[in-house]
mmCIF file of the N, C-alpha and C atoms, coordinates in Angstrom:
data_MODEL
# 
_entry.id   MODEL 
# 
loop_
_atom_site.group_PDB 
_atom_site.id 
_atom_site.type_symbol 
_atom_site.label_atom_id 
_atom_site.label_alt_id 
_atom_site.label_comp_id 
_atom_site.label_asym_id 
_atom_site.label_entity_id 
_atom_site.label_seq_id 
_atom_site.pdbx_PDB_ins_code 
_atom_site.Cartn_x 
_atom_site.Cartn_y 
_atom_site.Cartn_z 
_atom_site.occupancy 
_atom_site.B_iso_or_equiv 
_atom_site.pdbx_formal_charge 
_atom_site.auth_seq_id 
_atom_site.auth_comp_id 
_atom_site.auth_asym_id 
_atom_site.auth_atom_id 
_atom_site.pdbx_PDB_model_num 
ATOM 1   N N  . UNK A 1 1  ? -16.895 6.159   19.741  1.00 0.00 ? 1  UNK A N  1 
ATOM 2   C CA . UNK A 1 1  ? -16.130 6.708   18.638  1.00 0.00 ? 1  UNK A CA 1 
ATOM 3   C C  . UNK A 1 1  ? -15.630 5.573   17.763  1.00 0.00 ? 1  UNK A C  1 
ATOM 4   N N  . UNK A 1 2  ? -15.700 6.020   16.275  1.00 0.00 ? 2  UNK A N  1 
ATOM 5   C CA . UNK A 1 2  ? -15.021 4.468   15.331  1.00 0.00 ? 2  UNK A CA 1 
ATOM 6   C C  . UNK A 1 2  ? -13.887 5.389   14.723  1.00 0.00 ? 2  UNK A C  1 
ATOM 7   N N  . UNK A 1 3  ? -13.102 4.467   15.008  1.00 0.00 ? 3  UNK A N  1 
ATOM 8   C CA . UNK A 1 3  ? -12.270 4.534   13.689  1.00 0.00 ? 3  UNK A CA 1 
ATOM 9   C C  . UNK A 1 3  ? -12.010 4.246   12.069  1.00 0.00 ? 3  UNK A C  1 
ATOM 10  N N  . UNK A 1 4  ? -11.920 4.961   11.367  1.00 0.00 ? 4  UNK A N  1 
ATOM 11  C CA . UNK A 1 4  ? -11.745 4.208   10.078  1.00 0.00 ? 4  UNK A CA 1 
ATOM 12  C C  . UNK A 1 4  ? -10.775 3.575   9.060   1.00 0.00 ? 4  UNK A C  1 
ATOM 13  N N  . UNK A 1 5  ? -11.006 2.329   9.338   1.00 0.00 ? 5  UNK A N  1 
ATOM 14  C CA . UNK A 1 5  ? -9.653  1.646   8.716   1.00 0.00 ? 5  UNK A CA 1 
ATOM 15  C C  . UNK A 1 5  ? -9.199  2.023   7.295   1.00 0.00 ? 5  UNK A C  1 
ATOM 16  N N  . UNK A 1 6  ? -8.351  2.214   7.263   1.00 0.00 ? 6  UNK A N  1 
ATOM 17  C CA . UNK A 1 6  ? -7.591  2.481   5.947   1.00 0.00 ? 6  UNK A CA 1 
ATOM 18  C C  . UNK A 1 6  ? -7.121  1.186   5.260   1.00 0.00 ? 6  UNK A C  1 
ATOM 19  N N  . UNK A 1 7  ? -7.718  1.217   4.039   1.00 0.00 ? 7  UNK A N  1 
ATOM 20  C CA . UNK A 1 7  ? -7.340  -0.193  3.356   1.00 0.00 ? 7  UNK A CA 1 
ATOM 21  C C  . UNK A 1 7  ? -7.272  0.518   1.591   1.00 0.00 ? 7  UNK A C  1 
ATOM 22  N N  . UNK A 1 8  ? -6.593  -0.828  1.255   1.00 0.00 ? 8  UNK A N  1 
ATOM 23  C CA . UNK A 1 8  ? -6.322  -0.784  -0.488  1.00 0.00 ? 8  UNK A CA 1 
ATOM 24  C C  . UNK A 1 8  ? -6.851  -2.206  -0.863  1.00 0.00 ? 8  UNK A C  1 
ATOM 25  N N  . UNK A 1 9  ? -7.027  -1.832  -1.952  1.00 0.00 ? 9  UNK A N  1 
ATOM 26  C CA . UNK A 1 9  ? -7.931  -2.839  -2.790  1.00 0.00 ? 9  UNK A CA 1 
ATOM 27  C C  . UNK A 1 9  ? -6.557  -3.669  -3.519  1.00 0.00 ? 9  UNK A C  1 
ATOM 28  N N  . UNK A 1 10 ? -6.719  -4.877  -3.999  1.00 0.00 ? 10 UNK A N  1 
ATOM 29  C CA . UNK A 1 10 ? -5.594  -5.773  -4.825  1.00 0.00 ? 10 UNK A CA 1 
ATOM 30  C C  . UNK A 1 10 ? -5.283  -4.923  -6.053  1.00 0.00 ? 10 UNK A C  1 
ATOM 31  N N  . UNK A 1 11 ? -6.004  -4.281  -7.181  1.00 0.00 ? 11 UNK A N  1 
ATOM 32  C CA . UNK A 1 11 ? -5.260  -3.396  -7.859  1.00 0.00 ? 11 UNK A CA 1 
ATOM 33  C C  . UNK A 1 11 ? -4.928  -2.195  -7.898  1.00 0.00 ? 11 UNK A C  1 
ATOM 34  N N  . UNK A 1 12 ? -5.135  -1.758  -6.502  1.00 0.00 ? 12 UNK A N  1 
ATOM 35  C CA . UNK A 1 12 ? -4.097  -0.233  -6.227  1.00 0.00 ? 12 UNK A CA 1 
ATOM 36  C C  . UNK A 1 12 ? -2.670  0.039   -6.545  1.00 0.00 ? 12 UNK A C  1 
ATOM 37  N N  . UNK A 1 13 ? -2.448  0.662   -7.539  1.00 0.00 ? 13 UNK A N  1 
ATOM 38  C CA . UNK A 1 13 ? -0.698  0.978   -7.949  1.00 0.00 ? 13 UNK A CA 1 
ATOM 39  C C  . UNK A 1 13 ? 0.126   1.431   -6.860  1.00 0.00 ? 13 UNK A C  1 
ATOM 40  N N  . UNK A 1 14 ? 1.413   0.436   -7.064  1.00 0.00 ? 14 UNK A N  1 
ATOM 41  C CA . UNK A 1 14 ? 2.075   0.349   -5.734  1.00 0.00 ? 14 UNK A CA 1 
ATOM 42  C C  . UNK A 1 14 ? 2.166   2.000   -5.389  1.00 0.00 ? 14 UNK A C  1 
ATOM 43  N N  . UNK A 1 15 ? 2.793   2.947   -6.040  1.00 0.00 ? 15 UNK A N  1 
ATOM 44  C CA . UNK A 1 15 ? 3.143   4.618   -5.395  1.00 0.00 ? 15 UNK A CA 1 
ATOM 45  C C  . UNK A 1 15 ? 2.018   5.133   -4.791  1.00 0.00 ? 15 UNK A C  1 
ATOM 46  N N  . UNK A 1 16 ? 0.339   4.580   -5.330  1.00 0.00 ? 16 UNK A N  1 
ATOM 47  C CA . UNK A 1 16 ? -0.147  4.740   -4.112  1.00 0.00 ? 16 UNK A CA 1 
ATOM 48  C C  . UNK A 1 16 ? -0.862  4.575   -2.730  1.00 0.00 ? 16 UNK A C  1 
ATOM 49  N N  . UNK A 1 17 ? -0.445  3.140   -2.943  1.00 0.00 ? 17 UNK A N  1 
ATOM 50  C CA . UNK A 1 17 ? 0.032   2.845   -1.260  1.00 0.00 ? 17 UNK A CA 1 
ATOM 51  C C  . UNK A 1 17 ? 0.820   3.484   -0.877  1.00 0.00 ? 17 UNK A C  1 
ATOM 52  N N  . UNK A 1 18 ? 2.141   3.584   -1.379  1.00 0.00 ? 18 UNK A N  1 
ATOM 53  C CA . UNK A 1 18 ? 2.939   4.027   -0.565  1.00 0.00 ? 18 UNK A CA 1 
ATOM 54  C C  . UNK A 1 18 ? 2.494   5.760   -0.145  1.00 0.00 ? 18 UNK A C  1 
ATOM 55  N N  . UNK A 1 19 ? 1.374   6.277   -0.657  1.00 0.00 ? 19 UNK A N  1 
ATOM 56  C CA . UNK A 1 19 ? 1.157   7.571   -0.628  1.00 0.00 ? 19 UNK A CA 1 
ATOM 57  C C  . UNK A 1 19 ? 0.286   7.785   0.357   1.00 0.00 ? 19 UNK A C  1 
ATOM 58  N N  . UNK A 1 20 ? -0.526  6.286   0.662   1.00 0.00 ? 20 UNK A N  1 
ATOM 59  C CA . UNK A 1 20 ? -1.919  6.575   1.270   1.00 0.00 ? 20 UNK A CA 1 
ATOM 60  C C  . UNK A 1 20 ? -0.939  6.272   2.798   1.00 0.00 ? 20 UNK A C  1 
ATOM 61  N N  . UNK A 1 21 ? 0.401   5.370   2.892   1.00 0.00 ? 21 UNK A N  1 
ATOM 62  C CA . UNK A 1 21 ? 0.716   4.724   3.906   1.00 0.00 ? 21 UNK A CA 1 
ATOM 63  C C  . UNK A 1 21 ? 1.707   6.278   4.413   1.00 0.00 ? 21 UNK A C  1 
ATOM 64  N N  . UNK A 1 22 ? 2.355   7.091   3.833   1.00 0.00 ? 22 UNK A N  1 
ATOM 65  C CA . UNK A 1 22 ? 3.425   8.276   4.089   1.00 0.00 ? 22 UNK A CA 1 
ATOM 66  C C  . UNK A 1 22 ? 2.152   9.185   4.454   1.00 0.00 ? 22 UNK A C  1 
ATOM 67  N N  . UNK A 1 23 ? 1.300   9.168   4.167   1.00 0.00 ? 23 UNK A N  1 
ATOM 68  C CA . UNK A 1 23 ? 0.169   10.626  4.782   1.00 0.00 ? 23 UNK A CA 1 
ATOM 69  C C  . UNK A 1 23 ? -0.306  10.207  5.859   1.00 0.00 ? 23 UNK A C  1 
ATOM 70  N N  . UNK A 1 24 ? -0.831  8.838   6.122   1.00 0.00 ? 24 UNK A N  1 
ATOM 71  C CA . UNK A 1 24 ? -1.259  8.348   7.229   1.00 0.00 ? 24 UNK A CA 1 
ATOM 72  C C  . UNK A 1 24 ? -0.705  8.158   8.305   1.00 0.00 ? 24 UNK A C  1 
ATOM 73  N N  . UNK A 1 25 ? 0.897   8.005   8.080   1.00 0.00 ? 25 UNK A N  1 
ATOM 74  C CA . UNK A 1 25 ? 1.785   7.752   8.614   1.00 0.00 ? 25 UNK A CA 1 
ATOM 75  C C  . UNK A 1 25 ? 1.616   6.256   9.732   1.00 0.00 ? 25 UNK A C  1 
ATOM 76  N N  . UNK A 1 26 ? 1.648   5.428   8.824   1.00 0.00 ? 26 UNK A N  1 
ATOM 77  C CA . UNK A 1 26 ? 1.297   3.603   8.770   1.00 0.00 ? 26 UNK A CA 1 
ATOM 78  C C  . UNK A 1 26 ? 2.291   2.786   8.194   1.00 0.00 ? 26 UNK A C  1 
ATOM 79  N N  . UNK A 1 27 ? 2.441   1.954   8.712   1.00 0.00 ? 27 UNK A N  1 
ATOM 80  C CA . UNK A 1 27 ? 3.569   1.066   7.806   1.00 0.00 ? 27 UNK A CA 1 
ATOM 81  C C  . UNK A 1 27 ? 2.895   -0.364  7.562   1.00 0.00 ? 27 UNK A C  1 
ATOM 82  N N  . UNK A 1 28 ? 1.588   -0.478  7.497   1.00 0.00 ? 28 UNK A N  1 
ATOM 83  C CA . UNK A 1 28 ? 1.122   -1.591  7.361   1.00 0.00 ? 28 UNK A CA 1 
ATOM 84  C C  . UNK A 1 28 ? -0.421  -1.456  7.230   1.00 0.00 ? 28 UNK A C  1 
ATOM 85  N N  . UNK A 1 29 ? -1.093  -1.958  5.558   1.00 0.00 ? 29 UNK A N  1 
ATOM 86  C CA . UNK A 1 29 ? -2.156  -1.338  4.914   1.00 0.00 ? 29 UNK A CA 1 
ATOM 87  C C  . UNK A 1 29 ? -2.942  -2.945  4.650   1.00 0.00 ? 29 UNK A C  1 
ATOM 88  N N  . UNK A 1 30 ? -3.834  -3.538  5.236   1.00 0.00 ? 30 UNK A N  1 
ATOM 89  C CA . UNK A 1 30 ? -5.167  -4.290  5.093   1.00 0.00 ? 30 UNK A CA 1 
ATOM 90  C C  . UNK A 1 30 ? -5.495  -3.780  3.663   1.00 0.00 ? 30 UNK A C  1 
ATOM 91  N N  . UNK A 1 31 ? -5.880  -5.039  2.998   1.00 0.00 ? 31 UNK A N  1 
ATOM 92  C CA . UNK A 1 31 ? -5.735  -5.234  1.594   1.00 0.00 ? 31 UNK A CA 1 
ATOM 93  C C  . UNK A 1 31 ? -7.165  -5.506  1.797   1.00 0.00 ? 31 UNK A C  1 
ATOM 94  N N  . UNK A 1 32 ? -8.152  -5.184  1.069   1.00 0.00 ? 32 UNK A N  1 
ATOM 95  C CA . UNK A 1 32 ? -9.809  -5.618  0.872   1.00 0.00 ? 32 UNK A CA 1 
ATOM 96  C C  . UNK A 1 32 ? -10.136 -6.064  -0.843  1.00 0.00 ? 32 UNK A C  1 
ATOM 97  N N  . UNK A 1 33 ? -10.814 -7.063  -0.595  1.00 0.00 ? 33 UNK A N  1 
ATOM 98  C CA . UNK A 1 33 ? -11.871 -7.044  -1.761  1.00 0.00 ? 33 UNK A CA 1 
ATOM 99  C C  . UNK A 1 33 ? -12.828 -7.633  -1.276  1.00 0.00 ? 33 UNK A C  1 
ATOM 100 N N  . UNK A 1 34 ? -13.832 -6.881  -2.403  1.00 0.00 ? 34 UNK A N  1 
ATOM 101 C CA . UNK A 1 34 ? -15.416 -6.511  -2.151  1.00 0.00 ? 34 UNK A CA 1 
ATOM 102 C C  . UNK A 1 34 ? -16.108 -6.915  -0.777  1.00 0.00 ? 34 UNK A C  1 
ATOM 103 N N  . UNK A 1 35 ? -14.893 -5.955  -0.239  1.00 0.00 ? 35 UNK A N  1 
ATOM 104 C CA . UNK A 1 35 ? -15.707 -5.427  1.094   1.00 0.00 ? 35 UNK A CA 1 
ATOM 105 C C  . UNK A 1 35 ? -15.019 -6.486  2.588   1.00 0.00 ? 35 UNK A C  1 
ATOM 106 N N  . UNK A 1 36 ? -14.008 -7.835  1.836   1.00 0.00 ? 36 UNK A N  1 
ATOM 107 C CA . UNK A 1 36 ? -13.646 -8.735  2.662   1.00 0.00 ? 36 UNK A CA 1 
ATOM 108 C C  . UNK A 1 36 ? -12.101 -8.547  2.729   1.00 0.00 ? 36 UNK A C  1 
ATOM 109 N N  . UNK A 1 37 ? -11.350 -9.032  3.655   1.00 0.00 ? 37 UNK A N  1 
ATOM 110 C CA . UNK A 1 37 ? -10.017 -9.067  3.940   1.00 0.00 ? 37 UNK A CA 1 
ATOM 111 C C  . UNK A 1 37 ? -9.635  -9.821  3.450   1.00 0.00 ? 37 UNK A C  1 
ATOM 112 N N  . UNK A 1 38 ? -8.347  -9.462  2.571   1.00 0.00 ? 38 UNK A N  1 
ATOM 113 C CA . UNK A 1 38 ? -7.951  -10.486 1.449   1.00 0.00 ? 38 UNK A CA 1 
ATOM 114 C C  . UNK A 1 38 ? -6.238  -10.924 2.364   1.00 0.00 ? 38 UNK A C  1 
ATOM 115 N N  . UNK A 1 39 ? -5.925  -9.873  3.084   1.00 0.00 ? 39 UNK A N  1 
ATOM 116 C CA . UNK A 1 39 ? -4.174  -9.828  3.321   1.00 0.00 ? 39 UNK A CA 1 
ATOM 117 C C  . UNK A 1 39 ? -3.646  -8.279  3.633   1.00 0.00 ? 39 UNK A C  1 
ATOM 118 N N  . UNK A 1 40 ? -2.462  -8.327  3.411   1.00 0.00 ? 40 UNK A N  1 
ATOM 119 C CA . UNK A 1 40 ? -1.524  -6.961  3.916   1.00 0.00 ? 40 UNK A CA 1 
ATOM 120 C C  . UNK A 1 40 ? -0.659  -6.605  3.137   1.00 0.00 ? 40 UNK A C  1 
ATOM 121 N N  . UNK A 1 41 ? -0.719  -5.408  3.169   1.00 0.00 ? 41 UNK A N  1 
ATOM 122 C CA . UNK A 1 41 ? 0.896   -4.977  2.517   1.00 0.00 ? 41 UNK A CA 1 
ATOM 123 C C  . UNK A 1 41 ? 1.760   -4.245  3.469   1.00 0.00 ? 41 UNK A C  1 
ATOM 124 N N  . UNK A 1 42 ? 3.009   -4.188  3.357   1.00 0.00 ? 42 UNK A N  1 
ATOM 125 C CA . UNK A 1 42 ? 3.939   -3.208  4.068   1.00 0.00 ? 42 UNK A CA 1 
ATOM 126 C C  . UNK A 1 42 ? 4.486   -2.513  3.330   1.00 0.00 ? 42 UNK A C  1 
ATOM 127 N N  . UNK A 1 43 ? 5.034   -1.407  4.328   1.00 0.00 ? 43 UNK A N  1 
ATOM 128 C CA . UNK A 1 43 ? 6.134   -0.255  3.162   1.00 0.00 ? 43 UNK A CA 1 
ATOM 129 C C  . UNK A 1 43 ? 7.109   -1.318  2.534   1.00 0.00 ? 43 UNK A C  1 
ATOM 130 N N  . UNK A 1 44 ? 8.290   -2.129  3.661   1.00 0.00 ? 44 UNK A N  1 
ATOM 131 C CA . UNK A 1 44 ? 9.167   -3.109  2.870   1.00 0.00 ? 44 UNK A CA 1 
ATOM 132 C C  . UNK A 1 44 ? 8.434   -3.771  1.627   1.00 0.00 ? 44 UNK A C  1 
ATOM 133 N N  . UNK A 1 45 ? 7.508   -4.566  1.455   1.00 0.00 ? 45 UNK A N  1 
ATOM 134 C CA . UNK A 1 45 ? 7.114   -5.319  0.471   1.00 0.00 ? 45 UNK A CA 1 
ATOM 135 C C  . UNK A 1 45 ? 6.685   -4.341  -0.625  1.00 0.00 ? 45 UNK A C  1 
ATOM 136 N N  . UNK A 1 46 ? 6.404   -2.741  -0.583  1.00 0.00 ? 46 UNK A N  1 
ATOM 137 C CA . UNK A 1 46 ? 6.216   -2.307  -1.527  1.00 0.00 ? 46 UNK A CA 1 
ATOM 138 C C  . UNK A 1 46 ? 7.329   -1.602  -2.001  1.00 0.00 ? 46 UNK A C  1 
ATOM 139 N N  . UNK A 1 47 ? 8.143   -1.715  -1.547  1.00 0.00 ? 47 UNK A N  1 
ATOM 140 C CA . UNK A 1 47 ? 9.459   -0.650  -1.768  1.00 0.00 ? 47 UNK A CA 1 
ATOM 141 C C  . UNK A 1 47 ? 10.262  -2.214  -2.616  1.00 0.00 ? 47 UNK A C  1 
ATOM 142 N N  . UNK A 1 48 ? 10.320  -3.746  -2.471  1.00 0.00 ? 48 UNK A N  1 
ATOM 143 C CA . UNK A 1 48 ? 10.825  -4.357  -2.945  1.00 0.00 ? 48 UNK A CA 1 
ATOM 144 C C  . UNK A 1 48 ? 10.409  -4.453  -4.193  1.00 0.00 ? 48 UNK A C  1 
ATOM 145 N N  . UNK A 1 49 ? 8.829   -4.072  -4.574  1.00 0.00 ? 49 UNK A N  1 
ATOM 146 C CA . UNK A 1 49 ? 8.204   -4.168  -5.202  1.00 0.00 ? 49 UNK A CA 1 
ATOM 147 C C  . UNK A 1 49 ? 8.293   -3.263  -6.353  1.00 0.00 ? 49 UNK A C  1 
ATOM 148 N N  . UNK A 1 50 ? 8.699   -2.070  -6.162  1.00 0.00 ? 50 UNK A N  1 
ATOM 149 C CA . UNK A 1 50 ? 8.985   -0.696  -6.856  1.00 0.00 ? 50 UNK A CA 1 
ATOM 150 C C  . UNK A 1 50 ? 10.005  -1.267  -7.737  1.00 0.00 ? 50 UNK A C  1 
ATOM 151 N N  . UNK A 1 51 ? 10.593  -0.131  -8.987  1.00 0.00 ? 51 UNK A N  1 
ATOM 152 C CA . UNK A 1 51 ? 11.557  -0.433  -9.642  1.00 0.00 ? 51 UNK A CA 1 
ATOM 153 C C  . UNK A 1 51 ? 12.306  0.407   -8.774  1.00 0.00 ? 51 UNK A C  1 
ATOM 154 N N  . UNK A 1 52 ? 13.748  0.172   -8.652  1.00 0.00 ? 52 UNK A N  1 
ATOM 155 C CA . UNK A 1 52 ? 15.038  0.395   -8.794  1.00 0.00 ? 52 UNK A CA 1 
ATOM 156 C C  . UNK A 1 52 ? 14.909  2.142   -9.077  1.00 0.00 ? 52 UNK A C  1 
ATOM 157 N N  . UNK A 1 53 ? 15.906  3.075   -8.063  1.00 0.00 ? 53 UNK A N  1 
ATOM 158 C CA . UNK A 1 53 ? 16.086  4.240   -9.420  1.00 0.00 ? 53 UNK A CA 1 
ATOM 159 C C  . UNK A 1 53 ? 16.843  4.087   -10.267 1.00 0.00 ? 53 UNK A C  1 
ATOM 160 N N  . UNK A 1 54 ? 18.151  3.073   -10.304 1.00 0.00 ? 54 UNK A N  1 
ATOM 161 C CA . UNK A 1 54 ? 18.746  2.939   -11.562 1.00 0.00 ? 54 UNK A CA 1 
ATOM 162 C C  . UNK A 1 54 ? 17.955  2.283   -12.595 1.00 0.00 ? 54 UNK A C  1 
ATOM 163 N N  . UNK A 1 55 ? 16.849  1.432   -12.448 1.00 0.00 ? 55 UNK A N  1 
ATOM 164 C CA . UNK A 1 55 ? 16.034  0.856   -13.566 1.00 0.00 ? 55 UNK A CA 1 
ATOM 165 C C  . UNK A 1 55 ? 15.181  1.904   -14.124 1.00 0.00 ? 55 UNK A C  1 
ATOM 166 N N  . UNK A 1 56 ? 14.785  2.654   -13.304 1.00 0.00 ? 56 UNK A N  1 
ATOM 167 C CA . UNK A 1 56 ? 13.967  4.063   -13.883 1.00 0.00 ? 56 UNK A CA 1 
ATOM 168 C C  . UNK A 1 56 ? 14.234  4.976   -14.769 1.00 0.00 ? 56 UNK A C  1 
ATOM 169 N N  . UNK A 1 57 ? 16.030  5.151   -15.037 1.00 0.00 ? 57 UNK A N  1 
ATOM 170 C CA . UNK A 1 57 ? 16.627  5.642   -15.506 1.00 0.00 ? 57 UNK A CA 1 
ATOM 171 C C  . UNK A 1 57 ? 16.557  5.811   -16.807 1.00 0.00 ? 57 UNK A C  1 
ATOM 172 N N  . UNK A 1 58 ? 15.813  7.067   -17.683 1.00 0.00 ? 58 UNK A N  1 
ATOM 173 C CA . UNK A 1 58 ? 15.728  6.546   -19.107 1.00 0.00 ? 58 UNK A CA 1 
ATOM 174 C C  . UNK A 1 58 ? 16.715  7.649   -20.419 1.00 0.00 ? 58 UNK A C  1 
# 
């Protein structure tokens, strides 16, 4: 049996990682390009990454 890794590419918009990582229920997403391992992201590093809801505020 394989599993299939769940990964994001370097210009995936942060909300959806955080969308692919809340359905999967993962807190830590292998970053690929073309086809090679580039690095990681986490929920923390994307949530630091997000704006603010007071910056959202319009």
């Amino acid at each position: 049996m394989k599993t299939e890794v769940i990964t994001v590419e370097p210009k995936t918009p942060i909300m959806d990682a955080l969308d692919i990582m809340k359905k999967n229920n993962i807190r830590h997403l292998p970053v690929t390009q073309n086809g090679k391992f580039s690095g990681f992201v986490t929920r923390g590093m994307l949530r630091d990454a997000s704006p603010s809801d007071a910056t959202s505020l319009s």
